[in-house]
C-alpha positions in Angstrom: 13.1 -1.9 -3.3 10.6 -2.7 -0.2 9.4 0.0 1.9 6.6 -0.9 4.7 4.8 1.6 6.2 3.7 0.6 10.0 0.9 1.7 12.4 0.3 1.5 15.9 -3.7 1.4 15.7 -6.7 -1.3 15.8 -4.8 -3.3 12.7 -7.1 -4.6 9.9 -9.8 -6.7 9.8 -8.8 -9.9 8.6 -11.7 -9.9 6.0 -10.5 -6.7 5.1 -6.9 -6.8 4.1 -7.6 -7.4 0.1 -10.0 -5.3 0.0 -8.7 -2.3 1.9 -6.9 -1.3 -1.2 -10.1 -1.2 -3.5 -11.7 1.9 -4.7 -14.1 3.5 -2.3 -13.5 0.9 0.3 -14.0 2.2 3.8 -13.6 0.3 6.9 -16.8 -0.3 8.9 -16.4 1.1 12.3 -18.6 1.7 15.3 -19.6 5.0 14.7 -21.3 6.3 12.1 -19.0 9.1 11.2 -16.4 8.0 8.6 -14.1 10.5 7.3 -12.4 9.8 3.6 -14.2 8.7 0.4 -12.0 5.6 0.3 -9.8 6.8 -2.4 -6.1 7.5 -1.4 -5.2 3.4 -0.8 -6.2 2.4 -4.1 -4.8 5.8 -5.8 -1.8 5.0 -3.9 -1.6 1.0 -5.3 -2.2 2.7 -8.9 0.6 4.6 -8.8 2.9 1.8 -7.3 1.5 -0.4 -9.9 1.6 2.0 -13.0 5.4 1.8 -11.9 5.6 -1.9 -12.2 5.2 -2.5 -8.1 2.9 -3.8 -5.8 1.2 -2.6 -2.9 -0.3 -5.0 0.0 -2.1 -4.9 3.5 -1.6 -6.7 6.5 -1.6 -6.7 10.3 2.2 -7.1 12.3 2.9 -10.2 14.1 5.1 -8.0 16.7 2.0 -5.8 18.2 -1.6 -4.7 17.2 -1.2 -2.4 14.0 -1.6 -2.3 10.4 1.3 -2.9 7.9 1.7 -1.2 3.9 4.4 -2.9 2.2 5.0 -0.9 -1.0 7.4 -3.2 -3.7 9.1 -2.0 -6.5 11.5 -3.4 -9.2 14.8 -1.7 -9.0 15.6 -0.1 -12.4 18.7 -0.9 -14.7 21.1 2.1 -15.1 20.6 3.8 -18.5 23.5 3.7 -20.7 25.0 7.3 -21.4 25.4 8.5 -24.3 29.8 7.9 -23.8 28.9 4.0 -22.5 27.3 2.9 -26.1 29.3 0.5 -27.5 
């Protein structure tokens, strides 16, 4: 299963794209005002991968914006009890 998650904003820094997804990572912006600690991309990418996925960054080709893409392996059907043979 894919899902990908798309913005409409400044995109990512190309230097940034691995390393967006890293504990404590912020982006460096303009100001000096930075909301977050930098902690709910890389909690996010340990969940995904705790369930055997993967989680990566990117910028879309169609318009300025960020992309998530979020993959995980589809599970096999558990047997019930009835199926065993």
């Amino acid at each position: 299963m894919i899902l990908a998650v798309l913005d409409e904003g400044e995109g990512l820094p190309e230097d940034e794209t691995e390393r967006v997804l890293d504990k404590f990572h912020r982006l460096r912006k303009g100001d000096r005002v930075r909301a977050g600690t930098g902690l709910g991309l890389a909690i996010a990418r340990g969940f995904v991968e705790a369930m055997g996925g993967t989680v990566t960054a990117g910028n879309r080709r169609d318009r300025s914006g960020a992309v998530f893409t979020v993959t995980l392996p589809i599970p096999s059907p558990i047997p019930s009890v009835g199926d065993a043979a």
